[in-house]
N, C-alpha and C positions, 0 to 999 in steps of 0.2 A: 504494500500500500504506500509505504513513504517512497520508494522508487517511482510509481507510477507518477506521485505528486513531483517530485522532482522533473521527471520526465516531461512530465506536461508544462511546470513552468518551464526548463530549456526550448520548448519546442515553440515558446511564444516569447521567449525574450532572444534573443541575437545574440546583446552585449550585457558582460556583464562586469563592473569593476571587482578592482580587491584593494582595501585603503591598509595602508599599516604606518608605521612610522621608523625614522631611519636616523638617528643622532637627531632626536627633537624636532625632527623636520616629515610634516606630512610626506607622504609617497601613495599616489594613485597608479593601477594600472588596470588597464583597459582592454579584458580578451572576448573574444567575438567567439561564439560558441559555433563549432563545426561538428557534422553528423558524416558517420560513413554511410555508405550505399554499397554494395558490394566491397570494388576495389578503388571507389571514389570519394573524396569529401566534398560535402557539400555544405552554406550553408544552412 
């Protein structure tokens, strides 16, 4: 059940950030969610 929910929200968001911090200093990054098809990614 919690997979499916998962699943569902990647399959409606793209992008998704990760914020942490790094010597007091915000850091954002920004990965874009990719799906296989076979032997292809897509997004």
């Amino acid at each position: 059940m919690i997979m499916e929910k998962a699943f569902e929200f990647l399959s409606k968001h793209k992008d998704v950030a990760f914020a942490t911090v790094e010597q007091d200093k915000p850091k954002i990054r920004v990965f874009q969610i990719m799906k296989q098809k076979g032997h292809i990614l897509v997004c």
